[in-house]
Backbone as ProteinMPNN parsed JSONL, in Angstrom:
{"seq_chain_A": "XXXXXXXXXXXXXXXXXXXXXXXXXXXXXXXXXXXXXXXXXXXXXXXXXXXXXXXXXXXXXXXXXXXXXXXXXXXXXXXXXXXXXXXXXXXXXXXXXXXXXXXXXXXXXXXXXXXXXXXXXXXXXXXXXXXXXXXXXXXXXXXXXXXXXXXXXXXXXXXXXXXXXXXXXXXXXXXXXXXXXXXXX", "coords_chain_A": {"N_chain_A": [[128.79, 47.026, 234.624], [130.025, 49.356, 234.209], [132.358, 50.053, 234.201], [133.645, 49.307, 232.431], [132.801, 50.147, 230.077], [134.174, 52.632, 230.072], [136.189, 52.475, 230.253], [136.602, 51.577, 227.81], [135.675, 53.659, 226.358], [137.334, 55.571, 226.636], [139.699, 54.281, 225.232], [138.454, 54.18, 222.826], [138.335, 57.008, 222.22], [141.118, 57.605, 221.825], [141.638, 55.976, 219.771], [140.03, 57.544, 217.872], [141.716, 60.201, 218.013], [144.085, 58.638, 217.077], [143.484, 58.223, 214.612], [142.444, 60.65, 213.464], [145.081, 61.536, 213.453], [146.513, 60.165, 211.625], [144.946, 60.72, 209.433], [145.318, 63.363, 209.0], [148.183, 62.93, 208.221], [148.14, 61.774, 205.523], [146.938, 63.945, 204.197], [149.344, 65.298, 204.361], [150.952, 64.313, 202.731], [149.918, 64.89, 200.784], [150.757, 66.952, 197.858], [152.272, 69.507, 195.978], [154.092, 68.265, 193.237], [156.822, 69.273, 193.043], [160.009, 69.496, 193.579], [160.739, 71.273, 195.712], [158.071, 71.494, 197.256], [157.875, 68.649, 197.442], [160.358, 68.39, 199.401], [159.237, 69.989, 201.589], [156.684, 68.719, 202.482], [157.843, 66.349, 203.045], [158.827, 66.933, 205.929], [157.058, 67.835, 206.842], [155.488, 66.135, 206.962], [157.384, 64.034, 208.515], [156.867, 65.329, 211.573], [154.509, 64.63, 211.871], [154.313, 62.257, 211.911], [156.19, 61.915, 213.623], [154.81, 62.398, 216.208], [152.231, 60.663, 215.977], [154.109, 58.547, 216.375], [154.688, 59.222, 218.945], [152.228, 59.65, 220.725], [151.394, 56.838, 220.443], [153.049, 55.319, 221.639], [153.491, 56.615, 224.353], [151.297, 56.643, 225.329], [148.382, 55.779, 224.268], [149.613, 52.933, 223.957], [150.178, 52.471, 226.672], [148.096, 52.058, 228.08], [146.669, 50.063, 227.629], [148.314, 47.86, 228.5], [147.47, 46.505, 231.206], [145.062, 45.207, 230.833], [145.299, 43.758, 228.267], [147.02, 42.165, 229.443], [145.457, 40.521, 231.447], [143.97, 39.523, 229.603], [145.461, 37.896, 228.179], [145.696, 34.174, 227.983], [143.151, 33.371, 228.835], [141.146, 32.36, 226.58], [141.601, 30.592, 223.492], [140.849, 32.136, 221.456], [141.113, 34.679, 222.274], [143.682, 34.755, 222.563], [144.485, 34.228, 220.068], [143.712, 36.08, 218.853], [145.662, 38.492, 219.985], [147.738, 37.56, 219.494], [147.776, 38.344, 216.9], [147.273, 41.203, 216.949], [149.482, 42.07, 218.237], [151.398, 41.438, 216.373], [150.353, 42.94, 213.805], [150.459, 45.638, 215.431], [153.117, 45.401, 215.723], [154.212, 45.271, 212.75], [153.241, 47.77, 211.988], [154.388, 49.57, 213.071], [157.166, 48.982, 212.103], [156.598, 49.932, 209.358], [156.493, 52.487, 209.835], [158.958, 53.44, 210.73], [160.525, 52.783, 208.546], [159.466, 54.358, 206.387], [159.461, 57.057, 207.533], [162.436, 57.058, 207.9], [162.663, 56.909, 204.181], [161.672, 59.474, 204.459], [163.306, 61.128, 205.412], [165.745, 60.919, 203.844], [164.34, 62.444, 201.266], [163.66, 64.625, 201.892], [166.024, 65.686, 202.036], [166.153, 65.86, 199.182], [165.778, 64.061, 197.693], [163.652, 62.425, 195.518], [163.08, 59.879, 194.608], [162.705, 58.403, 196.789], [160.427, 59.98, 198.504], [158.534, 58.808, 196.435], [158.887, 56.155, 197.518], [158.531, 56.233, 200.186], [155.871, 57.307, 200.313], [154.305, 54.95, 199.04], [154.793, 53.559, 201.226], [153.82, 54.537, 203.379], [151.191, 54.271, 202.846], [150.35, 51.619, 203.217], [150.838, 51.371, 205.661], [148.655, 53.08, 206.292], [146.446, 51.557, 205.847], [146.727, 49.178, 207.059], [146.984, 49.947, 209.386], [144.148, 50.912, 210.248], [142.741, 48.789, 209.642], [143.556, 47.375, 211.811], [142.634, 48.793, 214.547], [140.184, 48.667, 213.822], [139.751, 46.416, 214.857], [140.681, 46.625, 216.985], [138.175, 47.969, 218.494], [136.106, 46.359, 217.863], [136.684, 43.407, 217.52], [138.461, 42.901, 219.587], [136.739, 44.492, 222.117], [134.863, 42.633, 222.357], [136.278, 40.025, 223.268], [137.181, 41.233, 225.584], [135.043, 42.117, 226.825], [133.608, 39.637, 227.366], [135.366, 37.795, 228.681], [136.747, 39.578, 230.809], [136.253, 40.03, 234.454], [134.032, 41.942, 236.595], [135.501, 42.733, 238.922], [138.171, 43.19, 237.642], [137.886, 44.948, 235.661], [137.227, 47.224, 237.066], [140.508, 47.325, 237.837], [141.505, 47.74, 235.553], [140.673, 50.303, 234.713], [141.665, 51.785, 237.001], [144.632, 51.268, 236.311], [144.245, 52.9, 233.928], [143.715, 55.139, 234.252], [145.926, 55.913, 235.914], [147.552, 56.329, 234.594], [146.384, 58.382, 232.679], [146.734, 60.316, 234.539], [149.548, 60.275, 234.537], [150.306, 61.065, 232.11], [149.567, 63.509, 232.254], [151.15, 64.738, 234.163], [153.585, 64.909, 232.59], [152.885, 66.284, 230.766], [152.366, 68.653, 231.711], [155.116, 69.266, 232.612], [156.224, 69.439, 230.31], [156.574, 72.032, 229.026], [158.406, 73.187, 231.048], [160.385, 71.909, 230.532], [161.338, 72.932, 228.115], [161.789, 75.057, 228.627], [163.915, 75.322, 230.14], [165.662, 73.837, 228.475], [166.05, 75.814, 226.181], [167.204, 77.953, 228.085], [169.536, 76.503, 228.384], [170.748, 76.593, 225.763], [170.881, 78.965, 225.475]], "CA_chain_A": [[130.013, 47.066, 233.854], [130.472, 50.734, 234.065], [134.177, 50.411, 234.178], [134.494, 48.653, 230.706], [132.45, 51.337, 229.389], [134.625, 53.627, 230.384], [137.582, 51.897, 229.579], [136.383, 51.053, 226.29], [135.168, 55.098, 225.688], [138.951, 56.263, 226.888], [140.551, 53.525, 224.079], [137.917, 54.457, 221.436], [138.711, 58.162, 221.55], [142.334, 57.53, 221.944], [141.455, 55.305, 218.53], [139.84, 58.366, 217.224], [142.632, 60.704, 218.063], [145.176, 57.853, 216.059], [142.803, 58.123, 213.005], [142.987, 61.889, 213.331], [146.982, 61.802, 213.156], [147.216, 59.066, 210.12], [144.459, 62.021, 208.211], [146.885, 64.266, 208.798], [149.805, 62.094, 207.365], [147.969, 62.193, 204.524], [146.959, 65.822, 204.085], [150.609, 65.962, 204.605], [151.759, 64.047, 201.498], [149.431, 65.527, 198.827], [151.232, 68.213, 197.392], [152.574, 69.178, 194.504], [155.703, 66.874, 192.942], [158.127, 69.682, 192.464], [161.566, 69.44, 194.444], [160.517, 72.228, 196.752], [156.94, 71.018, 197.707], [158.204, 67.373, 198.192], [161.196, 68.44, 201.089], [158.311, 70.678, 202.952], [155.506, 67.601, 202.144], [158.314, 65.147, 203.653], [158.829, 67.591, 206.764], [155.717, 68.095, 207.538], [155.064, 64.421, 207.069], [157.886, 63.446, 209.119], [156.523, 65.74, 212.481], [152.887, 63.941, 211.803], [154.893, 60.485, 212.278], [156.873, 61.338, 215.265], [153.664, 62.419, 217.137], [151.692, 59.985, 216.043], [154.982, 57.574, 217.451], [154.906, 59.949, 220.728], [150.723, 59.099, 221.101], [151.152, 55.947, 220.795], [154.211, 55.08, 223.211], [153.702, 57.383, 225.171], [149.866, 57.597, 225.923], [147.582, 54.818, 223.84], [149.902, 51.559, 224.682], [150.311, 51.982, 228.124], [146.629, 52.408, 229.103], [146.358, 48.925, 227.283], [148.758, 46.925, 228.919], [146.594, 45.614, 231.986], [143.797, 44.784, 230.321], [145.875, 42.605, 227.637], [147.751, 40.935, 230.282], [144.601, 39.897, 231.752], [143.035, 38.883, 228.553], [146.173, 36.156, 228.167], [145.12, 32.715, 228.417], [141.863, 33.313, 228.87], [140.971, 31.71, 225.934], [142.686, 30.133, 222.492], [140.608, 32.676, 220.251], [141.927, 35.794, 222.272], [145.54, 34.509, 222.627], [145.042, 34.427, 218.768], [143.43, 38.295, 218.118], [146.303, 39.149, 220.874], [148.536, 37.916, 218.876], [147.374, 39.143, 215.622], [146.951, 42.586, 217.076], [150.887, 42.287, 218.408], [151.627, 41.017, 214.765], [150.027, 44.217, 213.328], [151.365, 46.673, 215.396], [154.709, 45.815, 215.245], [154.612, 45.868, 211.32], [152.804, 49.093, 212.032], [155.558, 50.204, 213.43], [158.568, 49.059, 211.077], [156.264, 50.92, 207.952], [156.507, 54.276, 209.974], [160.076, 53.834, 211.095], [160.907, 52.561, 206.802], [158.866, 55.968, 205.692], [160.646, 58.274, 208.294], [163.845, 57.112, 207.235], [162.706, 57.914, 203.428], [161.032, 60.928, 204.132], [164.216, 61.905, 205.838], [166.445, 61.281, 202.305], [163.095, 62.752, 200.657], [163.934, 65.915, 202.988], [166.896, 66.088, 201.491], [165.498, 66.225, 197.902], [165.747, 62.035, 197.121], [162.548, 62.225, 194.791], [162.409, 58.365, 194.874], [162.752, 58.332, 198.423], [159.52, 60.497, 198.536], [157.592, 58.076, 196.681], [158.7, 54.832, 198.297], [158.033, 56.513, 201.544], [154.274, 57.419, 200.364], [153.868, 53.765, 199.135], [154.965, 52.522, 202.815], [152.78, 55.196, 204.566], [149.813, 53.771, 202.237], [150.606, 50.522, 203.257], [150.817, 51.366, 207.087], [147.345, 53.623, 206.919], [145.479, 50.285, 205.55], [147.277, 48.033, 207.77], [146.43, 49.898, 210.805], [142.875, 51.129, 209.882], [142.125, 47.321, 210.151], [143.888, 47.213, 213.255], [141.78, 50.217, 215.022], [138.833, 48.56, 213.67], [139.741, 45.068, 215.46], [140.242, 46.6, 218.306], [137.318, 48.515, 218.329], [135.314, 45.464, 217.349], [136.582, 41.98, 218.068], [139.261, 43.177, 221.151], [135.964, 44.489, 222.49], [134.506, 41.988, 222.106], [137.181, 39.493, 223.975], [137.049, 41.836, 226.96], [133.651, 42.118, 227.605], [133.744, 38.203, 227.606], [135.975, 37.247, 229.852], [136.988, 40.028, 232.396], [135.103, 40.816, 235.275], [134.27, 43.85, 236.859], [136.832, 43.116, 239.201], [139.453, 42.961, 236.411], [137.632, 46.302, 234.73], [137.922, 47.957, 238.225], [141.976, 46.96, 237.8], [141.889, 48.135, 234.345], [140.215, 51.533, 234.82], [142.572, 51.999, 237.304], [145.75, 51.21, 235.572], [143.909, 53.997, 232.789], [143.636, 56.53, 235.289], [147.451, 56.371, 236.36], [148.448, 56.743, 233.197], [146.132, 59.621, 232.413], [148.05, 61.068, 235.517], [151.583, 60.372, 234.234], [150.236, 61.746, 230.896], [148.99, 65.135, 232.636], [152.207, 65.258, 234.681], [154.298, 64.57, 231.573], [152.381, 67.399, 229.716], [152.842, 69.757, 232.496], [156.504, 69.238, 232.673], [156.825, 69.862, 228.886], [156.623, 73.478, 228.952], [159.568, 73.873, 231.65], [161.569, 71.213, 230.315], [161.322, 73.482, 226.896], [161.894, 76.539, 228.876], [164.996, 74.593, 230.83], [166.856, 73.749, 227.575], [166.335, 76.963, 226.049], [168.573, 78.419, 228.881], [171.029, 76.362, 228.535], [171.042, 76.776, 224.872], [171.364, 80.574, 224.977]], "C_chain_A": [[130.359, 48.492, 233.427], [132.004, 50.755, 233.4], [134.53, 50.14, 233.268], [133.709, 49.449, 230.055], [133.268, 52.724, 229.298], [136.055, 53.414, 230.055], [137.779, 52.387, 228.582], [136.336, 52.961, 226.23], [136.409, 55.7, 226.27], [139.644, 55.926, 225.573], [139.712, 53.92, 223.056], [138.246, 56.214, 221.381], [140.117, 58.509, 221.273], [142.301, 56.671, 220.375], [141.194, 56.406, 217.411], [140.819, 59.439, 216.954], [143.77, 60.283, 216.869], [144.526, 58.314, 214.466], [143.026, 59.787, 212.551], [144.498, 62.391, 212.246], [147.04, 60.832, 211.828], [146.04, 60.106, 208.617], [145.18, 62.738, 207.958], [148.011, 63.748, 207.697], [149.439, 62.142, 206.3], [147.759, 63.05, 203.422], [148.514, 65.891, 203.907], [151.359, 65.643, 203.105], [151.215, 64.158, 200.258], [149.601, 66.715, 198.783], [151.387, 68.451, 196.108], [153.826, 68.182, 194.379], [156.81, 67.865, 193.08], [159.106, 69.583, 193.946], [161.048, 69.719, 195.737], [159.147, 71.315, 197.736], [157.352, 69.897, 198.577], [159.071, 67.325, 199.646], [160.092, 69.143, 201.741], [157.539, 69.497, 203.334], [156.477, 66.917, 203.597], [158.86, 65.727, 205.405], [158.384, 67.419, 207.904], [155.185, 66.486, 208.026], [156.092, 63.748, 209.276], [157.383, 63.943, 211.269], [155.402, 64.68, 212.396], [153.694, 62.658, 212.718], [155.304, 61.028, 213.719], [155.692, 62.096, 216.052], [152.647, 61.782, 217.109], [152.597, 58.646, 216.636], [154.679, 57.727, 219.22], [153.283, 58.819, 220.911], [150.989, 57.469, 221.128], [152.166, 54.785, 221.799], [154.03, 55.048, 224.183], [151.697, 57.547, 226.513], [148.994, 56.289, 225.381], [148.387, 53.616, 224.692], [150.04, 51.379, 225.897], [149.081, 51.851, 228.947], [146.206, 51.035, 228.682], [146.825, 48.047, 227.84], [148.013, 45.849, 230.276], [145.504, 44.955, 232.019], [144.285, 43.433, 229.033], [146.573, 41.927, 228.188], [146.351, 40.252, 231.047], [143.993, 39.062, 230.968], [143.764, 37.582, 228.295], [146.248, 35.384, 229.16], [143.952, 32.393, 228.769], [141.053, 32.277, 227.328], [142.261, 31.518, 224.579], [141.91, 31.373, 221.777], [141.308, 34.209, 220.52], [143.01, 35.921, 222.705], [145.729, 34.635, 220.895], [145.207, 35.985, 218.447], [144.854, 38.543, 218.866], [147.865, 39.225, 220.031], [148.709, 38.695, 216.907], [147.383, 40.527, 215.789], [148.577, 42.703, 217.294], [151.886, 42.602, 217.149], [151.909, 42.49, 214.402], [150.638, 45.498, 213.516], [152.417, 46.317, 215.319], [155.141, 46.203, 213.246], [153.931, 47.055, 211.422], [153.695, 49.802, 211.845], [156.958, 50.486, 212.768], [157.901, 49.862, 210.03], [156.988, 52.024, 208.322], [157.709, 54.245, 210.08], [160.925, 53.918, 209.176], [160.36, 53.98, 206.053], [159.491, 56.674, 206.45], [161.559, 58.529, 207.731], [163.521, 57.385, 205.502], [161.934, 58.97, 203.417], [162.129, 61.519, 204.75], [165.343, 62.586, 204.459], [165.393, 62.184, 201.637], [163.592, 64.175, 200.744], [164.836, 66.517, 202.001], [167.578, 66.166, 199.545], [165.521, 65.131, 196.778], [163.853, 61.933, 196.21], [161.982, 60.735, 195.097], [161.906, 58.055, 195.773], [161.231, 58.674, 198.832], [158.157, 59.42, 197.9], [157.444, 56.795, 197.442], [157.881, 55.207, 199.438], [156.311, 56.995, 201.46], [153.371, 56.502, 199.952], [153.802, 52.89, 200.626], [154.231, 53.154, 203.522], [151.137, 54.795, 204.005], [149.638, 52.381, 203.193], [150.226, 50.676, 204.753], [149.192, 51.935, 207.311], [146.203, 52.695, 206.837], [145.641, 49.696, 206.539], [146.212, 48.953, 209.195], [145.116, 50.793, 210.817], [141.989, 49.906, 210.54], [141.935, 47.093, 211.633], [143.263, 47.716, 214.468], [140.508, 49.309, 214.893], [138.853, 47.029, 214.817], [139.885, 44.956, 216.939], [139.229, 46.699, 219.092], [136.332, 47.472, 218.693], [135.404, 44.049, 218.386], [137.428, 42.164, 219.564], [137.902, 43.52, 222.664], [135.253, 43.491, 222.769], [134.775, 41.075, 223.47], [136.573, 39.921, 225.612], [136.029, 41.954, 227.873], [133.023, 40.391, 227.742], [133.875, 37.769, 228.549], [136.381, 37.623, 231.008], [135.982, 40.123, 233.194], [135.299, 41.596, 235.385], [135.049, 44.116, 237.867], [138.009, 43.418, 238.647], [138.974, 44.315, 236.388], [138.144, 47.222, 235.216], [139.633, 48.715, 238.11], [142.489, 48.069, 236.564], [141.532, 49.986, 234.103], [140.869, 52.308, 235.678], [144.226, 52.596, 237.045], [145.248, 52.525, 234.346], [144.364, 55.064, 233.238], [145.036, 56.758, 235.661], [147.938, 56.844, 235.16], [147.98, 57.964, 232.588], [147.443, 60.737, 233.29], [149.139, 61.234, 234.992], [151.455, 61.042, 233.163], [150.305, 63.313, 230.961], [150.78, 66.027, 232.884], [153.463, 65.599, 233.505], [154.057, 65.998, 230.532], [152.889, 69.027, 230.464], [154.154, 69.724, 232.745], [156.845, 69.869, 231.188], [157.35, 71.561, 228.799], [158.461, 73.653, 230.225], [160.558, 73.114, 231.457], [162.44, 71.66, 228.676], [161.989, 74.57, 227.469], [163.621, 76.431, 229.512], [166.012, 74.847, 229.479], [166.895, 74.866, 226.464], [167.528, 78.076, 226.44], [169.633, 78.17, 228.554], [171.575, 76.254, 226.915], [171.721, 78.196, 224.734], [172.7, 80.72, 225.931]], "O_chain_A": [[130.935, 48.72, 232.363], [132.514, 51.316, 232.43], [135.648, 50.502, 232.901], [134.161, 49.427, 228.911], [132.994, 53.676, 228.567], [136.859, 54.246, 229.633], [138.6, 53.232, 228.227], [137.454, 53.393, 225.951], [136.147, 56.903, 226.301], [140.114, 56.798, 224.843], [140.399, 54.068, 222.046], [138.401, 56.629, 220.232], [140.402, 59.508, 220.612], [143.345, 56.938, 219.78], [141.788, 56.408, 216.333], [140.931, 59.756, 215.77], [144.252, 61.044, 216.03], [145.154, 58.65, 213.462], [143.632, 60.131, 211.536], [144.808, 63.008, 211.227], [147.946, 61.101, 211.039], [146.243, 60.163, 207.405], [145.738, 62.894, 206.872], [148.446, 64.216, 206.645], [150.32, 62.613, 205.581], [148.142, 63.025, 202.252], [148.857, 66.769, 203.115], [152.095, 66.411, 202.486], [151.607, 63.809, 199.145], [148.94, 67.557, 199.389], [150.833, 67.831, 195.201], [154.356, 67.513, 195.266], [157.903, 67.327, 193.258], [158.726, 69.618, 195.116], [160.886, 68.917, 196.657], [159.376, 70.636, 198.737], [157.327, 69.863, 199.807], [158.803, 66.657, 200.644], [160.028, 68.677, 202.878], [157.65, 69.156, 204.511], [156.095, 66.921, 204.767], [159.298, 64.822, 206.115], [158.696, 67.133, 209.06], [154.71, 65.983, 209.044], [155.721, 63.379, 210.39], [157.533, 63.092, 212.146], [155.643, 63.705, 213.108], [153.578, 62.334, 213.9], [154.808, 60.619, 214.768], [156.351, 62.517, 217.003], [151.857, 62.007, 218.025], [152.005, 57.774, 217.272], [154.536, 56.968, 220.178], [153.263, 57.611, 221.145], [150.622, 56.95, 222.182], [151.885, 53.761, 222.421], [154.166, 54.129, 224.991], [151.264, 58.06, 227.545], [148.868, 55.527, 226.339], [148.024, 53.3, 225.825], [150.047, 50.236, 226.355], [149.015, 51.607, 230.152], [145.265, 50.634, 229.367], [146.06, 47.09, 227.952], [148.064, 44.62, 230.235], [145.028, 44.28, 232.932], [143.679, 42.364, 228.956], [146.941, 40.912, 227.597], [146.528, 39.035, 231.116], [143.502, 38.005, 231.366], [143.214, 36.486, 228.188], [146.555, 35.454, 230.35], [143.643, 31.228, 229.019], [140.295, 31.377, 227.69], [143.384, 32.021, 224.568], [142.872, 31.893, 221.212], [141.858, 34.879, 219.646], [143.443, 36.96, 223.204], [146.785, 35.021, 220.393], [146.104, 36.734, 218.061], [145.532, 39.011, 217.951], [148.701, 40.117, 219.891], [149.526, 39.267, 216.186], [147.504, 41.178, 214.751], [149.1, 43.48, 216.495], [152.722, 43.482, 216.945], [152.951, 43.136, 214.515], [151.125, 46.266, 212.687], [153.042, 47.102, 214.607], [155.933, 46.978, 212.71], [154.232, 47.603, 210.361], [153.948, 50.524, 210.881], [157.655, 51.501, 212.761], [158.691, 50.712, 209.619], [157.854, 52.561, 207.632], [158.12, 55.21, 209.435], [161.635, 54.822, 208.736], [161.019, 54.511, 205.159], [160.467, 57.11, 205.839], [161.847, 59.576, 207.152], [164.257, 58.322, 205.193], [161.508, 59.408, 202.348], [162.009, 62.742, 204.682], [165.664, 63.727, 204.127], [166.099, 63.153, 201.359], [163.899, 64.813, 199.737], [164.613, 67.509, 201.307], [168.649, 66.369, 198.973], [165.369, 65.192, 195.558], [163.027, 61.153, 196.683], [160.907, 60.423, 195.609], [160.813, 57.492, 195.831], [160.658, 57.794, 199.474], [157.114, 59.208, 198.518], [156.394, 56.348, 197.906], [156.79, 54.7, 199.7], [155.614, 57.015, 202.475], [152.156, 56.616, 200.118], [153.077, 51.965, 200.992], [153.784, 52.526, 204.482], [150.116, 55.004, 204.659], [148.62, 52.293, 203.879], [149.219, 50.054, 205.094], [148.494, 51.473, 208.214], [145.178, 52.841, 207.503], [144.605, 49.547, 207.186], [145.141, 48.636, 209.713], [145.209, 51.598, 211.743], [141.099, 49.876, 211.39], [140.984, 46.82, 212.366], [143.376, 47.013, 215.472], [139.791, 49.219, 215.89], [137.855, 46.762, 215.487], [139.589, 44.097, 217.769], [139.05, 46.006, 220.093], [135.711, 47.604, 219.747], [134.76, 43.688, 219.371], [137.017, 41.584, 220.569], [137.986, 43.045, 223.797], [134.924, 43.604, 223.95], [134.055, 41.113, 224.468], [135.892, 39.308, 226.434], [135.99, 41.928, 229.103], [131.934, 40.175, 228.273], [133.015, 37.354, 229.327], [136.51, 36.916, 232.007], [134.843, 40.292, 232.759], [136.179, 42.289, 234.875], [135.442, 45.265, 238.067], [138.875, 43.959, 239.334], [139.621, 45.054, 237.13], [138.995, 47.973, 234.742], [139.982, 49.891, 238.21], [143.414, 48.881, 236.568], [142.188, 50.713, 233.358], [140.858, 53.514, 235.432], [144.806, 53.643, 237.335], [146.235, 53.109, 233.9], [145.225, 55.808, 232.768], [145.354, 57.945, 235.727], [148.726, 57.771, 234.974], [148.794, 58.68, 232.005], [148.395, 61.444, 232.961], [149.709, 62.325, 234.97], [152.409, 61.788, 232.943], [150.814, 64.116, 230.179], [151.355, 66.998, 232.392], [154.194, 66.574, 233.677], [154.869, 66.539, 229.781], [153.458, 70.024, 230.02], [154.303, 70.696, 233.486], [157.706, 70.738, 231.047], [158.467, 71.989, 228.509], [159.442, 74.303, 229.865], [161.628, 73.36, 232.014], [163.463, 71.191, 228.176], [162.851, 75.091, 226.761], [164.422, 77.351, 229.345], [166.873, 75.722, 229.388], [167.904, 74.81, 225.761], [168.325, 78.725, 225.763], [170.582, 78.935, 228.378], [172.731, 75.867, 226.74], [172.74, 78.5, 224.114], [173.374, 81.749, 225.895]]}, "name": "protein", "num_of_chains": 1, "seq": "XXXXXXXXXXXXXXXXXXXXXXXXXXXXXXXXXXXXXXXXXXXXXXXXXXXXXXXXXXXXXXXXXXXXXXXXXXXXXXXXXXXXXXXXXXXXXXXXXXXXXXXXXXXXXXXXXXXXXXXXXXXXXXXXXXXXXXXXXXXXXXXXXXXXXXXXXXXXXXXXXXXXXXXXXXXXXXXXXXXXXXXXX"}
């Protein structure tokens, strides 16, 4: 079962990476209170979020998808986690998009705004702490259950393209920066 080792040790540092970016988010929103502090705080915050959005769009969920389409129907307990984990992230997801939007007013020197939005980013770093851990844990779990190592094969596969598209994606950045530069100046 090489291949689900290898899986699994791609998705757990890609787990570690996420945990990384939601430290950050927090580093980001202890500052001081005054006016000034809070629009840089909510700034700074708001970059954290949209690259912890990018990572996980862009780079974590897609290396997952063949391995959770395999896992449904395999059984009733991991059609439940599957959907419990779906559950999760999507309210993951509405916190960060509900804190963006007030760390955006925040930005623009909404005091309140600033704390709602550091009650909803509390709220999201619990929520998906759990979530990380369940993957980690019981998703593991699931997988090493029921796929085979033909499936893993499939799945280690499907990883590997996506590293690719990730690489290619990375290596494009730079001239697609350098591109609209031009046509800015």
């Amino acid at each position: 079962m090489l291949a689900a080792e290898c899986a699994w040790a791609i998705l757990r540092a890609e787990h570690a990476r996420t945990r990384e970016l939601l430290a950050r988010l927090t580093t980001a929103m202890k500052a001081e209170q005054d006016e000034a502090c809070v629009r840089r705080r909510a700034t700074t915050a708001i970059r954290v979020i949209e690259r912890l959005e990018a990572f996980e769009e862009a780079t974590h969920r897609p290396k997952g998808v063949v391995m959770l389409d395999m896992l449904r129907g395999r059984s009733s307990e991991a059609d439940e986690l599957l959907e419990q984990l779906g559950s999760e992230s999507a309210c993951c997801s509405d916190l960060l998009s509900q804190a963006k939007a007030a760390l955006k007013l925040a930005e623009a020197g909404d005091m309140n705004a600033a704390v709602k939005a550091e009650a909803l980013l509390q709220q999201h770093r619990q929520l998906m702490y759990v979530h990380l851990d369940k993957e980690d844990t019981l998703l593991h779990s699931q997988t090493a259950l029921l796929l085979t190592a033909e499936e893993w094969v499939a799945v280690v596969s499907s990883i590997s393209k996506e590293v690719g598209a990730a690489r290619e994606r990375e290596r494009r950045r730079p001239q697609l920066h350098r591109q609209a530069s031009k046509l800015a100046s």
